[in-house]
N, C-alpha and C positions, 0 to 999 in steps of 0.2 A: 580434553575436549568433551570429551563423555559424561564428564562429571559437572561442565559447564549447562550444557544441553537436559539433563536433570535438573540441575537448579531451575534452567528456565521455564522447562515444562513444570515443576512442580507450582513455579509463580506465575500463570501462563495468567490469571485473571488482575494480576498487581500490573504486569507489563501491558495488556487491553487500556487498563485506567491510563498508564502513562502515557502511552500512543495517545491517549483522546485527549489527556491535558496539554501532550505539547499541539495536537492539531488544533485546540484553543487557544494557543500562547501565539501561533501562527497567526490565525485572523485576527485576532488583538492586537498582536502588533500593525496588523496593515490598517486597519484603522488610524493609528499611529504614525504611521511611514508618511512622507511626507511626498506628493505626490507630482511629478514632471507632467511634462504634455504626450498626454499617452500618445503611444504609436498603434495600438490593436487594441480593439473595443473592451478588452478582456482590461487593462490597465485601468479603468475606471471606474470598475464595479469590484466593491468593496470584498476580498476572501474570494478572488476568483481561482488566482494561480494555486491557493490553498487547496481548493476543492479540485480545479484540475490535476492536481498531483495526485489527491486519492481517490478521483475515479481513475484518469489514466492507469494506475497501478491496480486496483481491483480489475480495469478492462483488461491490463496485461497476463494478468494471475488468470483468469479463466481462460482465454484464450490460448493460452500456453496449454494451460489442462485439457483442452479441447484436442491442441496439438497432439499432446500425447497421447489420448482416448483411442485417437483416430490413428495414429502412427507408430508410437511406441511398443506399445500395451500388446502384451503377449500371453496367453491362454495358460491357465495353470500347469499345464502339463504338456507346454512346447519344449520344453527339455528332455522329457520322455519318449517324445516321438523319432 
């Protein structure tokens, strides 16, 4: 696992490209897809659910972090005390 997590970190800016070509492969394809009678306004505008999936995910990533800012997060030298 350890030796996994190096590899990755060492190719941290090849896996950036990858993430961005499959989030391209993504709206390409919906362009593609072939399209029903939407049910939510979101179904009809083309790379919606695309882009909602990576903000939703960047909104969850910080808010978590917030979480933990606020809740977590313990003083360098709360062990000492």
């Amino acid at each position: 696992m350890v030796k996994l997590i190096g590899f990755l970190r060492d190719r941290s800016g090849l896996l950036k490209w990858l993430f961005f070509l499959w989030l391209g492969f993504t709206i390409i394809f919906d362009f593609m897809a072939h399209r029903h009678e939407p049910h939510f306004f979101g179904d009809s505008i083309i790379g919606f659910w695309s882009g909602f999936g990576l903000f939703g995910c960047l909104a969850m990533g910080f808010i978590c972090k917030g979480i933990y800012y606020l809740w977590l997060k313990q003083d360098g030298d709360y062990y000492d005390k």
